[in-house]
VOGU-3710 file (C-alpha; in Angstrom, 3 decimals, decimal comma):
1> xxxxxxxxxx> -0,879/-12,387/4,018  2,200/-12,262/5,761  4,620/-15,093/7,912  6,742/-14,834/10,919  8,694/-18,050/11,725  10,920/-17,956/14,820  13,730/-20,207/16,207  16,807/-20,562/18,017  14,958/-21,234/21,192  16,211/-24,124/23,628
11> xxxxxxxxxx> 17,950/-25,088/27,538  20,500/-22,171/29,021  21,807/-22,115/31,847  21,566/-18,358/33,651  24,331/-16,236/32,779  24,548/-17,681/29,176  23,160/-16,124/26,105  20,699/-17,754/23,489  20,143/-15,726/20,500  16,335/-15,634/18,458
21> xxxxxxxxxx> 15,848/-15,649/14,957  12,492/-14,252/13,275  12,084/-14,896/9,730  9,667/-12,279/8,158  7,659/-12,876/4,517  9,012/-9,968/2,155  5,413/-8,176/1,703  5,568/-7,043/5,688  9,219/-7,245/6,877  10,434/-3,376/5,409
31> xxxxxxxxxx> 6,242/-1,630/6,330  6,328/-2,463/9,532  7,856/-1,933/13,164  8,748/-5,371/14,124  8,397/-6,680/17,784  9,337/-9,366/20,263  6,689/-10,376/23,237  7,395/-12,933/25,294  4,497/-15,222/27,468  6,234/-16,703/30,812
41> xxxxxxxxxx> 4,638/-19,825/32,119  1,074/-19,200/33,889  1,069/-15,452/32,992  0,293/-12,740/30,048  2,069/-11,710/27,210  4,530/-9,148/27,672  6,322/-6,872/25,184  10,256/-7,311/25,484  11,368/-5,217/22,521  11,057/-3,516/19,179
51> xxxxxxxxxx> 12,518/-1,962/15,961  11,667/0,279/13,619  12,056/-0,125/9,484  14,490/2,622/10,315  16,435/0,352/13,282  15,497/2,293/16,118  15,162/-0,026/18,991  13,410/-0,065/22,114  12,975/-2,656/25,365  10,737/-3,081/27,949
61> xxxxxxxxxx> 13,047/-2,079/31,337  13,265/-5,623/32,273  15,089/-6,865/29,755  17,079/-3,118/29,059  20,831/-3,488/29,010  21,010/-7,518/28,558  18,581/-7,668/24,857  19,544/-6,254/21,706  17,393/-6,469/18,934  18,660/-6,126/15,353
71> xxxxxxxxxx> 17,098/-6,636/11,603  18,983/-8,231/8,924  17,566/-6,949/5,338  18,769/-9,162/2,736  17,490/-11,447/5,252  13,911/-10,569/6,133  15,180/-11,704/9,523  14,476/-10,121/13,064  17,267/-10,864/15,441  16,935/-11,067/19,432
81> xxxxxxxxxx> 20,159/-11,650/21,533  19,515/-12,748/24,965  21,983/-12,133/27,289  23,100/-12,625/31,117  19,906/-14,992/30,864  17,537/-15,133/34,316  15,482/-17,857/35,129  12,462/-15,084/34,939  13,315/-14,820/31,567  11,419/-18,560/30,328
91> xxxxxxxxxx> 8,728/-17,770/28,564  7,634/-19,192/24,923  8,997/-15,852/22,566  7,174/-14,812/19,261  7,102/-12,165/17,033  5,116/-10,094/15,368  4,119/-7,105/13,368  1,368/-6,108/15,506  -0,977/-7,913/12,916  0,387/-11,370/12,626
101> xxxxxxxxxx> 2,163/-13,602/14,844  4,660/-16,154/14,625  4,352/-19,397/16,685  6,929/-18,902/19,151  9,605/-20,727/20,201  10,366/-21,851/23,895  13,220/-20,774/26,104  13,980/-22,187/29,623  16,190/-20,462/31,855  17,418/-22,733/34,864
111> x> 18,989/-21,502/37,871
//
């Protein structure tokens, strides 16, 4: 079945960007609608943003105007820039195909 492996997670400061990296297995990365969700500390899982097979985006409104998602073919890879970073924003990030998940990987926004 298929894999999602992120990265790129880590420390910023707020203002600063941190850009995500999702690797997708081949069998699932061109099928499906790929999407980032995010879980903040003590709280539920929250979409931030999507793309289609087609690259048609779209972002929950709290993240709209500072997130851009893009997909890399050759690649298999799912791309999330972060920027103008809020402390609000810390949450552990993962993706997923809305059948399997990835692990996540932390970011920390401090103030």
């Amino acid at each position: 079945q298929g894999w999602l492996v992120e990265s790129g997670g880590g420390l910023a400061q707020a203002g600063e960007s941190v850009r995500l990296s999702c690797v997708v297995s081949p069998d699932i990365f061109l099928r499906y609608t790929l999407q980032w969700w995010r879980q903040p500390p003590g709280k539920q899982r929250e979409f931030v943003a999507s793309i289609t097979p087609g690259e048609s985006p779209n972002y929950s409104d709290s993240v709209m105007g500072r997130f851009i998602i893009s997909r890399d073919n050759p690649r298999n890879t799912v791309y999330l820039q972060m920027n103008d970073l809020k402390p609000e924003d810390t949450a552990v990030y993962s993706c997923t195909n809305g059948r399997n998940w990835g692990r996540g990987t932390q970011v920390t926004v401090s103030s």
